[in-house]
N, C-alpha and C positions, 0 to 999 in steps of 0.2 A: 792753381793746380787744375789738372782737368777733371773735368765735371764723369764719373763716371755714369755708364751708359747704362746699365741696369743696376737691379737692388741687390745691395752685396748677399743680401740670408739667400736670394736666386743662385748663387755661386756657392755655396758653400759644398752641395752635392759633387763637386771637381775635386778639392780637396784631394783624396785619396789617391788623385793622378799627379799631383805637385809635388815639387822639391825642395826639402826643408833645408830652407838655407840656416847655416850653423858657425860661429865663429870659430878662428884654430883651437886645436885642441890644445894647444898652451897657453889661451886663454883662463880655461876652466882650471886648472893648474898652479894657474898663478892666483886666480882667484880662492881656492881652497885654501892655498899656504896664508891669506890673509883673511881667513875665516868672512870674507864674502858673499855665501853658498846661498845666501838668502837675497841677493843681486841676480845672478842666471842660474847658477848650480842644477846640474841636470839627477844631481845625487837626490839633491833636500827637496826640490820643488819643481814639479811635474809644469813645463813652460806653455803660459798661453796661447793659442793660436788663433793670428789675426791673415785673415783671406785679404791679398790687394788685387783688385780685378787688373789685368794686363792692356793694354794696346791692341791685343788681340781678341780680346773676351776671357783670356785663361785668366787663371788665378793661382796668387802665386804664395808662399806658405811662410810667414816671419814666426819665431820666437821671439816674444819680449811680453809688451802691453799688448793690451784689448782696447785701447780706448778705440771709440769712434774714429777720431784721426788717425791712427795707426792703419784702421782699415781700409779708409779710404784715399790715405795718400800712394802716391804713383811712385812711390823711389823704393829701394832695399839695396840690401849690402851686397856686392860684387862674391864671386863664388870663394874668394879667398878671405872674405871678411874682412880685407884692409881698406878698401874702399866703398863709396856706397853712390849711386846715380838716382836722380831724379829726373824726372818730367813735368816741365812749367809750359802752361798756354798765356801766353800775352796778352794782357787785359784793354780793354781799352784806356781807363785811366791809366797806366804806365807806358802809354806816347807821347811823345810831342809832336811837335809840329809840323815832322815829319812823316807821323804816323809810324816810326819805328820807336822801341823801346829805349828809355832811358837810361845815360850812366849809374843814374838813384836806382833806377827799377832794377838794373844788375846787378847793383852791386848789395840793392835788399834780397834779392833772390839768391848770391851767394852767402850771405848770411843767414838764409832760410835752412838754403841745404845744409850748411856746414851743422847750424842745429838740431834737426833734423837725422844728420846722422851720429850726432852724440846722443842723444834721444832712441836711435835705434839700438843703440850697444849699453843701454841702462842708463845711460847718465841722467843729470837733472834737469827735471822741466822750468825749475824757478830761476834759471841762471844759465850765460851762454855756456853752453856742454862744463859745467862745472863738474867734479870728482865726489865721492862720498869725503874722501878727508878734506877737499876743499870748504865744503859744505861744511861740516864740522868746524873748519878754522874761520870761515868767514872771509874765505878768499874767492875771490872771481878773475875771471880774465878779460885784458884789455886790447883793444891793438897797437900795436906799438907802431907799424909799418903794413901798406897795403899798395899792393901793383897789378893794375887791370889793363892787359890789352885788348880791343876790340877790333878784329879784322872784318867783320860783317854785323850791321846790328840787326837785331830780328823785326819782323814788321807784325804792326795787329793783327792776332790770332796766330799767330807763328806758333812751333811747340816746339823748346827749349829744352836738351837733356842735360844736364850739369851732373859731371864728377868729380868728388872730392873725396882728399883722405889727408890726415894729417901723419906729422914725425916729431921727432924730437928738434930743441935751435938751441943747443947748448946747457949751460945751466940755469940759464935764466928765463925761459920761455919755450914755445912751440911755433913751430908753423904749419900752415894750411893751406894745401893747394886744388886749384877746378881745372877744372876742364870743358869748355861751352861748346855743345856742338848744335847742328839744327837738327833735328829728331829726325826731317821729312828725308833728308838725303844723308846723314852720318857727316857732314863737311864741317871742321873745326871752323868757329867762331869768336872765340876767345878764349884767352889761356888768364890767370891771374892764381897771383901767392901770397900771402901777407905773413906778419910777427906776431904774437901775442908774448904780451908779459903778464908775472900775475900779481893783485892786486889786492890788499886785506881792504873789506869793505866797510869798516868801520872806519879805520884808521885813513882810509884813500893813499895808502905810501906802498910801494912796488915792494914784493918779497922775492927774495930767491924760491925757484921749481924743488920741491924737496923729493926725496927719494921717494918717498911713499906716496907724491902725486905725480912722479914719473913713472911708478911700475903702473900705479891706475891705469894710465893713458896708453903707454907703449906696447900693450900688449894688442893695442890695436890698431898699431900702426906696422905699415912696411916694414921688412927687415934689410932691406936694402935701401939706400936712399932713393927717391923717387922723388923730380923733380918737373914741375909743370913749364917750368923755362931753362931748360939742360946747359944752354949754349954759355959757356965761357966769358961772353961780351956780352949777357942780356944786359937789356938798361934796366932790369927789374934789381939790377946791383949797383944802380949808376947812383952816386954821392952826390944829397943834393945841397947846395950851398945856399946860406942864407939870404934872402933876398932884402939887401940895402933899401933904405930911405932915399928919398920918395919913390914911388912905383909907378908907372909910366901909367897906371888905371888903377883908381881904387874904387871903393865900396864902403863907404863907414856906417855905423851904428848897426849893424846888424845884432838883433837878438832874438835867440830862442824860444820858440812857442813851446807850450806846453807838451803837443804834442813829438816833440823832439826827443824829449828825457823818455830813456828805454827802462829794460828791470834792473839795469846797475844803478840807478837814478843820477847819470848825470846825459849828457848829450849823444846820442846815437852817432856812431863813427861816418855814419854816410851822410849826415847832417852837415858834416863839412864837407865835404864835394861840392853839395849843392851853395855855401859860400863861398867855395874857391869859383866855383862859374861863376858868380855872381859880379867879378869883376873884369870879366874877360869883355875885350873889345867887342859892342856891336856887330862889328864888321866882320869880323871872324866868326862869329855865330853863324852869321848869314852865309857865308862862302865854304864854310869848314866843317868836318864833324871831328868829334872828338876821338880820337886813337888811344891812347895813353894816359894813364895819369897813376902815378905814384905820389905816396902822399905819407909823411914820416909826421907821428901825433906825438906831439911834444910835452903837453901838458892839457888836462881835464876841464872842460867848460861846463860850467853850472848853469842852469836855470836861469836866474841873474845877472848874467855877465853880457856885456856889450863888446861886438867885435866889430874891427876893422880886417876889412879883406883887400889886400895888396895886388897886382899883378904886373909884371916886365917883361918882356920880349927877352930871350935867353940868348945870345947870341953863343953859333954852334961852327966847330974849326970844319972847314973844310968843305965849303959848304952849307945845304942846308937839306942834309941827308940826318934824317928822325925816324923814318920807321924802318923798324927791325926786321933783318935778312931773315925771312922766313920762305920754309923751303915748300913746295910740293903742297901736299895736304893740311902741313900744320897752319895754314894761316893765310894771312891776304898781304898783299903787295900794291902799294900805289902806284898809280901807272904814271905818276907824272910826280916824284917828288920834291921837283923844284918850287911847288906849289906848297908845298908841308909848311908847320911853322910850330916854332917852340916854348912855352912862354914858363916863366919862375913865377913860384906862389907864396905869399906868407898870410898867416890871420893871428892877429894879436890881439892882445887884450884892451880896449878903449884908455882904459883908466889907466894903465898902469906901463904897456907896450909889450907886454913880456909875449912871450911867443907861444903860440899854442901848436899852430901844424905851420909846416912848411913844403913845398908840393912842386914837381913838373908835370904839367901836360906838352903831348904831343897833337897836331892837328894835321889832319890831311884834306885836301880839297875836295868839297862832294863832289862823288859820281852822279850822273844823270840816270835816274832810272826808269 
């Protein structure tokens, strides 16, 4: 996050010029009917107020917590409450070798935000945007599915706006979509959506979304669907099929450091990104950046567990046209896609084969910068 530029108790005197952003009023509604009132209720409990300094020097007025963090983070909820943006500067430790930022550092940064704005609408700090009744049952959420495009990656010290809001995905989950622009000029950068399903955490066995942690959640989502890849043919819907023995490049023995295991205590979701790279051809590293990559989570990796990481060359009809027709402002366009290149992912389990994720990236030729 960015470092703000003076001490917040300095800002506090603006205050009275700020606008207090407020969720719909069918929030508070929904929430009384489920005797809630002690979560936001503007009836029972007169709401904290935490000052976050602006881009500008203003300062800008949240209801919720007080904590430190609260104050000094750079994001809050959109004027409709459905959504919420942040503001990320690029560190140095989340570049490579390129000095632009990481698929890992993105895709821990959309996992920042997304927390972050569950966090801003009460939810809980012990668990990713978990519910009061989730908490109660000992349920958490997992991802089931995740699709990141990257049309521009940001470079050190960039500053990074990410928006995100989530919806409902039927009965058995939720989805969460961003939106990556560069802060300096407003130009989309990257679009990405993923699955969550939920998951009793005693038990580790996937439950049905029940009614009462779908009113939880939806009252904070759109009421229209609102989707971060609209287009009919995204590939963030493309079916990806299991990738056969042997793999034209593998990767074996891979296991989990300690610091891998997140607060659900099993392997953090972007954990495996960084194995699915891990078996991609040298070559391709060196000549290509990464575009694409969806990735379907099959089954839970422990602590313990020893993986192999597969990778094939996907052969693609008609061609060898992968990146997505995007128009105008939404995105970026390679200017030479006969240079692209497509490759199929699996990572299994050492001991046993069974399948844990299975994955496509998309690769486009670096530009010269």
């Amino acid at each position: 996050m960015l470092k703000v530029p003076c001490n917040v108790t300095d800002q506090i005197h603006v205050l009275s010029q700020c606008r207090v952003l407020t969720p719909p009023t069918r929030l508070f509604s929904s929430f009384r009917r489920r005797n809630f009132a002690s979560v936001c209720s503007p009836v029972t409990k007169t709401p904290v107020v935490a000052a976050v300094v602006s881009d500008r020097g203003e300062a800008s007025v949240l209801s919720g917590s007080s904590s430190l963090a609260d104050r000094l983070r750079l994001g809050s909820l959109a004027e409709d409450g459905f959504s919420y943006k942040e503001k990320f500067i690029v560190r140095c430790y989340e570049v490579g070798i390129n000095k632009t930022a990481t698929v890992e550092t993105i895709a821990n940064l959309l996992q920042e935000v997304g927390c972050n704005h569950a966090q801003s609408v009460g939810f809980s700090t012990d668990g990713f945007a978990t519910t009061p009744t989730m908490r109660k049952l000992h349920l958490i959420w997992v991802t089931a599915r995740m699709h990141i495009e990257i049309y521009k990656y940001p470079a050190w010290s960039d500053v990074v706006e990410i928006e995100t809001w989530c919806q409902g995905e039927g009965r058995i989950g939720t989805r969460r979509d961003w939106i990556l622009k560069d802060y300096a000029n407003g130009q989309v950068i990257g679009r990405a959506t993923s699955k969550w399903v939920m998951m009793n955490q005693d038990t580790r066995r996937l439950q049905k979304v029940s009614d009462d942690v779908r009113d939880e959640y939806l009252v904070y989502c759109p009421q229209e669907l609102r989707l971060a890849f609209p287009e009919e043919n995204s590939s963030s819907l493309k079916k990806i099929p299991k990738l056969e023995d042997p793999g034209h490049y593998s990767r074996i023995g891979l296991m989990p450091r300690r610091a891998d295991l997140d607060m659900n205590q099993h392997v953090n979701n972007v954990t495996y990104i960084g194995w699915v790279l891990e078996s991609m051809p040298q070559e391709i590293i060196n000549s290509h950046e990464l575009q694409t990559i969806t990735l379907d989570y099959r089954r839970e990796c422990q602590q313990d567990d020893v993986v192999d990481s597969l990778t094939s060359v996907e052969e693609v009809e008609n061609g060898s046209k992968t990146v997505s027709e995007l128009n105008g402002a939404n995105g970026y366009i390679s200017s030479d896609k006969q240079d692209d290149r497509q490759f199929l992912h699996l990572l299994r389990l050492s001991s046993d084969g069974l399948e844990i994720n299975r994955g496509r990236t998309q690769w486009r030729k670096k530009q010269q910068r």
